[in-house]
C-alpha positions as CSV (number, residue, x, y, z in Angstrom):
1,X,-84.1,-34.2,-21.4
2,X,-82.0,-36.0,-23.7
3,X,-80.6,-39.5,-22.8
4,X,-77.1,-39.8,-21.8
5,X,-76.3,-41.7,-24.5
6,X,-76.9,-39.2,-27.2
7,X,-73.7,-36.6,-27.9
8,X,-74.4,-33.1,-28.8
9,X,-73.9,-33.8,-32.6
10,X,-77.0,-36.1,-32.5
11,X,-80.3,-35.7,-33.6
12,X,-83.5,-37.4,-33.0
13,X,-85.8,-37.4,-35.7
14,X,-89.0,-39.1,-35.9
15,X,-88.5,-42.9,-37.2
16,X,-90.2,-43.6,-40.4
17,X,-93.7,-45.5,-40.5
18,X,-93.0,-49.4,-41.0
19,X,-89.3,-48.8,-41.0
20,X,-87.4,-51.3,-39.2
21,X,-84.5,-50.8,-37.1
22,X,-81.4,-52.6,-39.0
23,X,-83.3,-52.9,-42.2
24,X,-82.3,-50.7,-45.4
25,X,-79.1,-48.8,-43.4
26,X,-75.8,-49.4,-43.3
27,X,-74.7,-51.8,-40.2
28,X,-73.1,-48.7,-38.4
29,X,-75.7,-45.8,-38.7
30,X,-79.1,-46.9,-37.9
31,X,-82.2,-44.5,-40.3
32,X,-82.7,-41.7,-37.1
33,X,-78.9,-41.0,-36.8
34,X,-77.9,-38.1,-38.8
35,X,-74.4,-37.2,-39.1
36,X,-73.5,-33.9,-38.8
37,X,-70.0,-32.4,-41.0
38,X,-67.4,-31.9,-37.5
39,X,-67.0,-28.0,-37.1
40,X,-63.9,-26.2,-36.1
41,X,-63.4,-25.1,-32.5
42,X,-64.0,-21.1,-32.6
43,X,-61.0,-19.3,-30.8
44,X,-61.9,-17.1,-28.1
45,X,-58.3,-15.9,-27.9
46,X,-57.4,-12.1,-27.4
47,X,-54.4,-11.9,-30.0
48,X,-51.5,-9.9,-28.2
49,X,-49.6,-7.3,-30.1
50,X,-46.0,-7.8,-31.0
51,X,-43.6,-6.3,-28.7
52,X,-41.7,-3.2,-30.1
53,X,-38.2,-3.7,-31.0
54,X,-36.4,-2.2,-27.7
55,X,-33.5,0.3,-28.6
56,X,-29.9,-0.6,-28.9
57,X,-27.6,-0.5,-26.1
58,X,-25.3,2.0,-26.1
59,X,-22.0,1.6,-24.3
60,X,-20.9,4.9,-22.0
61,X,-17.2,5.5,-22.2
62,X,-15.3,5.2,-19.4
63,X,-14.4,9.0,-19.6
64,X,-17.9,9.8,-18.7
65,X,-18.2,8.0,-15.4
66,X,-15.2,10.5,-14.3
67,X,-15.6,13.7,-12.5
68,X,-13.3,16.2,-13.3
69,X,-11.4,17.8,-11.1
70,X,-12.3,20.5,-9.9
71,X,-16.2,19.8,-10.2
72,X,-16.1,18.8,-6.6
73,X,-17.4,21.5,-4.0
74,X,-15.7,20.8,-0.7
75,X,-15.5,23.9,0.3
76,X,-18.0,23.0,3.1
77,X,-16.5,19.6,3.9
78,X,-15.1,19.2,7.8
79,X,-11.2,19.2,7.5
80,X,-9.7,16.3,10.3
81,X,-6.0,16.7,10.7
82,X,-3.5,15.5,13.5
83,X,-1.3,18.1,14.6
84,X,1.9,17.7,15.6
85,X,4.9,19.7,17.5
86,X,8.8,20.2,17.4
87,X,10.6,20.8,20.8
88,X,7.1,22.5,22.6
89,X,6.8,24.6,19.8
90,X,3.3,25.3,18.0
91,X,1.0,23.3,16.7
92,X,1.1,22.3,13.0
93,X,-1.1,20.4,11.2
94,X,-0.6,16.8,9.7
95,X,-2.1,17.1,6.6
96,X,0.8,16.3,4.6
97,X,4.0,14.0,5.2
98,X,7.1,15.3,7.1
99,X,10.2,14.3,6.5
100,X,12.6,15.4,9.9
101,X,16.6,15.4,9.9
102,X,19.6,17.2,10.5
103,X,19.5,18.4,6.8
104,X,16.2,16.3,5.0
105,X,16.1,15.7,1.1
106,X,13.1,14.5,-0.5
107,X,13.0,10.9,-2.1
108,X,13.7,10.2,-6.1
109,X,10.1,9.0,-5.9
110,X,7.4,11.6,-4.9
111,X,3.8,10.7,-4.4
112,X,1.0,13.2,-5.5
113,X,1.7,14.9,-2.5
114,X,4.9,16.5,-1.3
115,X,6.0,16.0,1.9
116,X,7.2,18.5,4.4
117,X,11.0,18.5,4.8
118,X,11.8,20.0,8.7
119,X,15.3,20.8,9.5
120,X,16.6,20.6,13.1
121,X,20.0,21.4,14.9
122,X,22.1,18.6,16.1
123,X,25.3,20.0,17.3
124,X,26.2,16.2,18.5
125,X,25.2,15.1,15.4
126,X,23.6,12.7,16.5
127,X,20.0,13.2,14.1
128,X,20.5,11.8,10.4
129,X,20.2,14.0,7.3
130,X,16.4,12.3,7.0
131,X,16.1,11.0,10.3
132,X,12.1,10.2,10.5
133,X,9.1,10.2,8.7
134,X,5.2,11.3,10.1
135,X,2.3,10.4,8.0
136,X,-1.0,9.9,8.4
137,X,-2.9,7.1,7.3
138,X,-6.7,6.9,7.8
139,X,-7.3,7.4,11.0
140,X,-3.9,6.8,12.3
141,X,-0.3,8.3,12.4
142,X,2.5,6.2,11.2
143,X,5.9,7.2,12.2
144,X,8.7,5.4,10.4
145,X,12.6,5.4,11.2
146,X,14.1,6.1,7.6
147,X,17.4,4.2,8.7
148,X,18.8,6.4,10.6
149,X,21.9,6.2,12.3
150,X,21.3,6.0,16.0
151,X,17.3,5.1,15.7
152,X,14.5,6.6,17.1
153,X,12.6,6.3,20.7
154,X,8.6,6.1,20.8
155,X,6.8,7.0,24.2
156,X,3.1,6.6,23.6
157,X,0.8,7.8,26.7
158,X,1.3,4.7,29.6
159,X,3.1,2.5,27.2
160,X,7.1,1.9,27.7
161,X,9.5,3.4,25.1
162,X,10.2,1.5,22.1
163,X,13.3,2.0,20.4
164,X,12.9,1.9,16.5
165,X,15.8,0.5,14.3
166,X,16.3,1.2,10.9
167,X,13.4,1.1,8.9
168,X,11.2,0.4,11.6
169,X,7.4,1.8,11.7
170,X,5.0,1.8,14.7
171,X,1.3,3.7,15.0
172,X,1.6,6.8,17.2
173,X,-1.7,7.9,19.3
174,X,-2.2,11.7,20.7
175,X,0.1,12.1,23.2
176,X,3.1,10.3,22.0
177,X,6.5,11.4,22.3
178,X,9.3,10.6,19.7
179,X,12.9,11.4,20.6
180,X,15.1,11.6,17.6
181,X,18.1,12.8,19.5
182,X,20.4,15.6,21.0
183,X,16.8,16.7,22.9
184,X,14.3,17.2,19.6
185,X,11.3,15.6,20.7
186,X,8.2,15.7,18.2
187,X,4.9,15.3,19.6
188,X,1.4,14.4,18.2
189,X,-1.3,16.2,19.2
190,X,-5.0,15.5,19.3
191,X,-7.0,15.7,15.6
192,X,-8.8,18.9,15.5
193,X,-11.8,19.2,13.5
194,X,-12.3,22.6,12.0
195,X,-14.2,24.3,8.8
196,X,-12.5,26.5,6.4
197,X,-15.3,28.5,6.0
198,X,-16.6,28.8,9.6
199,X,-15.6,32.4,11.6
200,X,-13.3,32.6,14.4
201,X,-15.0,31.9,18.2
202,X,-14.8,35.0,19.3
203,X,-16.8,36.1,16.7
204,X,-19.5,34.1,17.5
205,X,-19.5,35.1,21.1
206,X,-18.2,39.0,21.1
């Protein structure tokens, strides 16, 4: 074992016969110390590869991010439309706007879709040229009073009739009754869900 006060770059070697410690040496090396040259640290290290250059980004036009119309194949998709009814009469379906009236015009300013223009008699004259308005919206029917004359009256199911005035817009459920006057009453019916490409009930069940 080697003292503790030896370093690993120190070696013994045997002192020299009659040699005195301090005598003959410098002051700071005594005659057994031999001084060894210092010697780099070796690197154990891995060295790591340079990273490859990654590839430019390339911008995607807007134009791409677009589907076409057309592309789209809803031919499957459920169809959800209120319905809706003139004096008891059929059913029709609320998939576009209707415009009601003694004699309706459409607006200056049409919207993608084209709205429905239904005449009605009014020997008192009492309905406007474009009396009312039905729309859906979402998951609602909006029925607006498009200033009409003598104004519209709104019956939802166990609710009390509101009377519109001119301009005037109020959410209409199933059920509700709106009298535009001299006894044409329009009524919205339930939604009914149906597929375009499903058969007839009584095909299914013969």
């Amino acid at each position: 074992m080697r003292p503790a006060d030896f370093d690993d770059d120190t070696v013994l070697v045997p002192r020299a016969p009659g040699t005195e410690r301090g005598t003959g040496a410098p002051a700071e090396f005594d005659e057994d110390t031999v001084i060894r040259p210092a010697v780099a640290p070796v690197s154990t290290a891995v060295p790591v590869p340079s990273p490859l250059p990654l590839p430019p980004v390339v911008p995607v036009p807007r134009s791409a991010t677009r589907v076409p119309p057309g592309r789209i194949d809803d031919s499957r998709a459920p169809i959800a439309a209120y319905r809706w009814s003139l004096n008891d009469g059929p059913a029709r379906s609320l998939d576009r706007p209707v415009l009601v009236g003694r004699a309706p015009r459409l607006p200056r300013v049409v919207d993608d879709v084209v709205p429905v223009l239904e005449t009605v008699t009014s020997p008192g004259k009492l309905v406007s040229s474009t009396h009312v308005r039905l729309e859906r919206q979402g998951a609602s029917v909006v029925v607006t009073d498009l200033r009409s004359t003598n104004g519209t009256l709104v019956t939802s199911p166990g609710a009390v009739r509101v009377a519109l005035g001119p301009g005037d817009s109020i959410v209409a459920v199933p059920g509700t009754l709106i009298d535009i006057g001299d006894e044409n009453v329009i009524e919205i019916l339930p939604m009914e869900r149906v597929r375009p490409s499903d058969p007839p009930l009584e095909r299914l069940f013969p």
